[in-house]
N, C-alpha and C positions, 0 to 999 in steps of 0.2 A: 504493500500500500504506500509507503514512504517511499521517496523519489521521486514520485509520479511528477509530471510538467504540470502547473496548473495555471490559466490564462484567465485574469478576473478584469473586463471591462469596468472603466471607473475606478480602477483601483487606487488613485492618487489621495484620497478622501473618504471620511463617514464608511459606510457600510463595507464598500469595496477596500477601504484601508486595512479595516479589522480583518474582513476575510482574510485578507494577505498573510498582516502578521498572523493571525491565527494556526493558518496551516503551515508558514514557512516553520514556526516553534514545533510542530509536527512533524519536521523532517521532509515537507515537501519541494518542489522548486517552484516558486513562487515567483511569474511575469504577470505586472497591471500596465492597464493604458493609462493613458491620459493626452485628451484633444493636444494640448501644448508642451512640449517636455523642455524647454526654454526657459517656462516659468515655475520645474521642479528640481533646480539646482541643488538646493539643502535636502531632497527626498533621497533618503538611505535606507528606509526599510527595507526595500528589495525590486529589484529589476524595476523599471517603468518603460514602457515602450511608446510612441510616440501614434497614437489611434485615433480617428473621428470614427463613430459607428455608424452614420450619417453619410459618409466618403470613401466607396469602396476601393478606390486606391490606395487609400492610406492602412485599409483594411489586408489587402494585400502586401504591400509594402512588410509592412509589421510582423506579418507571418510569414515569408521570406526571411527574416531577420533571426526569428526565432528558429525556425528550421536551420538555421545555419549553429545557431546554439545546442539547440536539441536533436533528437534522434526523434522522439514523437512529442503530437499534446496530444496526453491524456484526461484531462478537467476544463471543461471553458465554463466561466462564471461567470453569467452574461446580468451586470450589473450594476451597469450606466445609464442613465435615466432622468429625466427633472419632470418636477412638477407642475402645477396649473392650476390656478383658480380663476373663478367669476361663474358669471349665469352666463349658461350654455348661450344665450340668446344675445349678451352684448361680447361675444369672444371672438373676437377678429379671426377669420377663417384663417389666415398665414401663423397663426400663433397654434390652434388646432394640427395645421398641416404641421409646422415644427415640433407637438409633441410628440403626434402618432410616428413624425419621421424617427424620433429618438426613443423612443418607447416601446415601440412595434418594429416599426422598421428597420430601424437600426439592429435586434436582436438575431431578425432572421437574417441582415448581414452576416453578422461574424458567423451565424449559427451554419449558412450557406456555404462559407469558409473554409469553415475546418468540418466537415461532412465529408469531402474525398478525404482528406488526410485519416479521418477517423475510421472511413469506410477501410481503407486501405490497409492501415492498422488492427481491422477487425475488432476493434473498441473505442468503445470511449465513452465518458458522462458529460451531458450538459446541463447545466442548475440553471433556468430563470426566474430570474430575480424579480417578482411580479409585486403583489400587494394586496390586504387586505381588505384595500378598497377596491380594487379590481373585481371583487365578489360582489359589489352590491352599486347601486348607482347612490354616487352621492351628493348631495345640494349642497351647489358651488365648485362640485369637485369631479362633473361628472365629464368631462376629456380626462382626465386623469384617469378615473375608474373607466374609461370605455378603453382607453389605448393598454391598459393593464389586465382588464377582461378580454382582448383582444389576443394576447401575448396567453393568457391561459389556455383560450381554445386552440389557438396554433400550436401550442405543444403537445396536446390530445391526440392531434393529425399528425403530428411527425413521429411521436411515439411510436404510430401503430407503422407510420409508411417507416422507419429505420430499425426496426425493431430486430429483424434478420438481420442484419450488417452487423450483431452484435454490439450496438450503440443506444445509449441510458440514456431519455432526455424528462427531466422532472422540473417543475415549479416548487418556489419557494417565495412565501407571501408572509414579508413582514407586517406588523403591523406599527406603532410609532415609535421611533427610537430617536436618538440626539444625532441627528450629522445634519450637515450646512446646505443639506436640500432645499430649507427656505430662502438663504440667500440669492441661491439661482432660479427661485420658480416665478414663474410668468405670473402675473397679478391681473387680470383684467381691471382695468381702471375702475376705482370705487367713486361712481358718480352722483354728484349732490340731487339731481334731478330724475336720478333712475328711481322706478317703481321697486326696482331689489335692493336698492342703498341699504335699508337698515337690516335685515336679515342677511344679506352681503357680509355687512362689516361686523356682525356678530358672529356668523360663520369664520369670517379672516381671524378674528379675536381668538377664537377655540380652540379654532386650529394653532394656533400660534403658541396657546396655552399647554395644550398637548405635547408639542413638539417639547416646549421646554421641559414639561415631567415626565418626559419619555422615557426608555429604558437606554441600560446602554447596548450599543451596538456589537460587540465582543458577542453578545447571546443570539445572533446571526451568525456567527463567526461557527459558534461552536454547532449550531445546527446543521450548519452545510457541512460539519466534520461529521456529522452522526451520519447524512444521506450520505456521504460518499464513501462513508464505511458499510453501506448496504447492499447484499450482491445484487437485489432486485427493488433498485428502491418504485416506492409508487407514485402516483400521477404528481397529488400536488401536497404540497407541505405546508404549514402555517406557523407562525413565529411571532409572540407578541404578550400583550395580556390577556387575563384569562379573559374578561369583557370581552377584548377585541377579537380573541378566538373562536368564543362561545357565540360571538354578533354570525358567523358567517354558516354556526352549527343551525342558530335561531329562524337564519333565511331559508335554510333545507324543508324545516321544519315545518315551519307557520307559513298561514295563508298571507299571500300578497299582499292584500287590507290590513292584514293584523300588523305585519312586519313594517308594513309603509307608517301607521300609526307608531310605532318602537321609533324612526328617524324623525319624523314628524315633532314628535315630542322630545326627544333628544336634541337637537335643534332650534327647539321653542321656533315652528314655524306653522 
């Protein structure tokens, strides 16, 4: 199990940082992207390689690089991503296009990638990095949750279409932790004159509230060691608090009405 190559998109920060350290203290070999490597002079945890998931040359490029380091990738930890809020209704379509591009599309680059290397290899596991909100649609946050619920179903379909090539592909859905995801996420503008102003900016508030009492990120870290210590792991995985875990048992369960009244009032909307 130790050695193995392990390639975590995003890895330069929050989620993707901890995965790194996490498993390189496990004895693995541990390469993260990151868009800019110009701006990660003082980054010494381990390998950075220079990636857009967005820019399939650079997607290329990278694994070229690597391949010349390595012999195989055995892990790609696809878990690069940013944020998004506002009402689906004032969200500038370019901003939409820019999630799904990095969210969604961007996964099934890398995923596209390293799929001949893997096939070739006759193995390999891929972890996406999906979300808790991804499970359910959420008010103010729902291009986040559609481009993350998007990323779940497409791993459902590859699973079954790779599953002979001897190749593991599973979700893993945090739910809120401390990394500087809010920094970078898209804000749709909180306008004085919008009909959503006030339930808007109480939603930004909560969220924002949450983020701060989040857990820490290290408990990601160590869950993607337990999947990939699994010789058959399953579809999708969940990671968070109990709340946050038990919200996506509660959607299984309860009627649509019931479950929409549980956000509704959750929300005070």
């Amino acid at each position: 199990m130790k050695d193995k190559v392990v390639l975590v998109t995003g890895g330069s920060s929050g989620i993707g940082r901890a995965i790194g350290n996490h498993l390189q203290k496990e004895g693995f070999r541990v390469y993260g992207t990151t868009r800019n490597l110009s701006k990660q002079q003082d980054f010494k945890d381990f390998q950075l390689l220079e990636l857009d998931v967005t820019k399939p040359d650079t997607i290329e490029n990278a694994l070229q690089l690597l391949q010349q380091k390595e012999d195989a990738i055995d892990i790609l930890i696809n878990n690069a991503g940013i944020g998004i809020t506002g009402p689906v209704e004032e969200t500038p379509n370019e901003a939409i296009l820019h999630n799904f591009e990095t969210n969604f599309i961007g996964p099934l680059n890398m995923i596209k990638a390293v799929l001949p290397v893997m096939r070739k290899q006759k193995r390999g596991l891929v972890i996406n990095i999906t979300s808790i909100a991804g499970k359910m649609g959420l008010p103010y946050r729902g291009i986040y949750s559609a481009s993350k619920g998007a990323l779940d179903l497409a791993t459902e379909a590859l699973r079954l279409e790779t599953k002979e090539f001897g190749i593991q592909i599973c979700t893993l859905a945090p739910g809120d932790f401390k990394t500087n995801i809010a920094a970078g996420r898209y804000h749709a503008p909180l306008k004085e004159d919008s009909p959503y102003h006030k339930p808007y900016a109480a939603t930004l508030q909560m969220i924002n509230e949450d983020v701060d009492q989040a857990g820490d990120p290290v408990l990601v870290a160590e869950k993607v060691l337990v999947i990939i210590k699994k010789t058959s792991p399953k579809v999708h995985y969940k990671v968070g608090s109990f709340m946050q875990r038990f919200s996506v048992v509660l959607k299984r369960i309860l009627p649509g009405k019931v479950y929409e009244k549980l956000l509704r009032n959750h929300y005070k909307l």
